[in-house]
C-alpha positions in Angstrom: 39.1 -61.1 -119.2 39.3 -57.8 -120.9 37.2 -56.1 -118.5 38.6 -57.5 -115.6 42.3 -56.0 -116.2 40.2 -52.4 -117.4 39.0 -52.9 -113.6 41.5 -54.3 -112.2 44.1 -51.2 -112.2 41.6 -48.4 -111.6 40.0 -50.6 -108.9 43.4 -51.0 -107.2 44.5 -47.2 -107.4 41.4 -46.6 -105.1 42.1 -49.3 -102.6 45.6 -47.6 -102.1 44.5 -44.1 -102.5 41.7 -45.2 -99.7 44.7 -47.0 -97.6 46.6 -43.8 -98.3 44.7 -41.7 -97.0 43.5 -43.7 -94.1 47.6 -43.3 -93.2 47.8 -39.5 -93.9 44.5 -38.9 -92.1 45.4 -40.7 -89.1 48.9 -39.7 -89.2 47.5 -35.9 -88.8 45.3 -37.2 -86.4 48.2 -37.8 -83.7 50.4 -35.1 -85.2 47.6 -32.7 -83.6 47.0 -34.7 -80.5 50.7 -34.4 -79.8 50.0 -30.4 -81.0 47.8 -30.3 -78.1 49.5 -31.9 -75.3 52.2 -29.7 -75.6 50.2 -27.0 -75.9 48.6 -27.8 -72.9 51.9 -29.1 -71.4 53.4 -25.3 -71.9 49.8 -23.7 -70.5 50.3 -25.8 -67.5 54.1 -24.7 -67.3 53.3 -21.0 -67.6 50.5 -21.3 -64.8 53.2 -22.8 -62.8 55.4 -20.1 -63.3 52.9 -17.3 -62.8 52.1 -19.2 -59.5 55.9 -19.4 -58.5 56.1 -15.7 -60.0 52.7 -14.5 -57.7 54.0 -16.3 -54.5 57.7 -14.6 -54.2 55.5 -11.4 -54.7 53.6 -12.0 -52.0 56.4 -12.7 -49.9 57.9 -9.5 -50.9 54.6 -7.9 -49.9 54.9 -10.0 -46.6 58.2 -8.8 -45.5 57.4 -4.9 -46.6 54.4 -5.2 -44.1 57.0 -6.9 -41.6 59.0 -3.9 -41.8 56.0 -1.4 -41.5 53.9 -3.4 -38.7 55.0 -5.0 -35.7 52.0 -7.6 -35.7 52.6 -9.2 -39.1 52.0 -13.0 -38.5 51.6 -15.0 -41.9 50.8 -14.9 -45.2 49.6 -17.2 -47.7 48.8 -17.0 -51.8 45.7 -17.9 -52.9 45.4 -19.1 -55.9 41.9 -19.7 -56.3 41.5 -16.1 -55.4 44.9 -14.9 -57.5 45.6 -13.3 -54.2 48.3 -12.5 -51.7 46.5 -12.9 -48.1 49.0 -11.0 -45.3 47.6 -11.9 -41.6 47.9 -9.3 -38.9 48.0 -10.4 -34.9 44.6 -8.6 -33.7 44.7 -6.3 -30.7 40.8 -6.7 -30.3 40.3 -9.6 -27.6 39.7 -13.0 -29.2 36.8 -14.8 -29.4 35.7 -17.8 -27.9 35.8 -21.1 -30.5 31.9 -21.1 -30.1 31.8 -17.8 -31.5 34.2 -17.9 -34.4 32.4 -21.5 -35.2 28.9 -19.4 -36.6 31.3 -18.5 -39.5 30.4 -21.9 -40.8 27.4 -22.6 -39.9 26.7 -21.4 -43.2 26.1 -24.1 -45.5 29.4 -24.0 -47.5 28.4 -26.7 -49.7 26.7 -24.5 -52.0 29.2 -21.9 -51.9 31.6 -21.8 -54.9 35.3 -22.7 -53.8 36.8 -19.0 -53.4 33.5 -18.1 -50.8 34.7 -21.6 -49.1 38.1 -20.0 -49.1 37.0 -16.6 -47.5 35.2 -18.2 -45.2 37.5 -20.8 -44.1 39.9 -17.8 -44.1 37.9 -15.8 -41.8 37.2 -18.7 -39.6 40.8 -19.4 -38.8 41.2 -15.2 -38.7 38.8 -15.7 -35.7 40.6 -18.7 -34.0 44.4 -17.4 -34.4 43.0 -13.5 -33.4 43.9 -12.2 -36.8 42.6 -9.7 -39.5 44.2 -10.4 -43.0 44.2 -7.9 -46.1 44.7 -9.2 -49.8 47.0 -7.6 -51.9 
């Protein structure tokens, strides 16, 4: 019986010290996880305001070209590109749809997603008669 309560209390302060730390570890566990959704919470916040920021910019940029150009027709941002994109009403004649169709005849499934953007860009350039610059 002597051993037993020797045992008994040494054998019991591990259990809890085990439990213990079983709580503390995965109490620090989900203090970081919360650490890193809000970090990635205020990431995704500040893209959004760069975005917002990038886009009023490139309206600004929009309506300075409106003032300098009589042919100004749209803009866009792109943010794939991080770039403002101001369209311009061609004077050169347009072309037919046949013609601005072999922008895509190139495969664009194997192009990364800014070419796709270029070319898509370029493509509706030709339909609408435009020439764009990036700002």
């Amino acid at each position: 019986m002597d051993k037993i309560n020797k045992l008994t209390l040494p054998a019991t302060i591990l259990i809890a010290s085990i439990v213990l730390g079983g709580f503390f570890y995965v109490s620090q566990l989900n203090k970081q996880r919360s650490i890193d959704r809000q970090q990635e919470a205020k990431a995704e916040q500040e893209k959004k305001e760069y975005v917002a920021k990038r886009k009023i910019e490139c309206y600004g940029v929009y309506e300075k070209e409106r003032v300098k150009f009589n042919n100004v027709d749209d803009f866009e941002y792109s943010e794939e590109r991080d770039a403002c994109i101001v369209k311009y009403k061609s004077d050169k004649p347009a072309k037919s749809t046949e013609e601005c169709g072999k922008i895509l005849e190139t495969n664009t499934l194997e192009m990364s997603q800014s070419l796709r953007d270029i070319v898509s860009e370029h493509y509706v350039n030709c339909i609408e008669n435009w020439f764009s610059k990036e700002f």
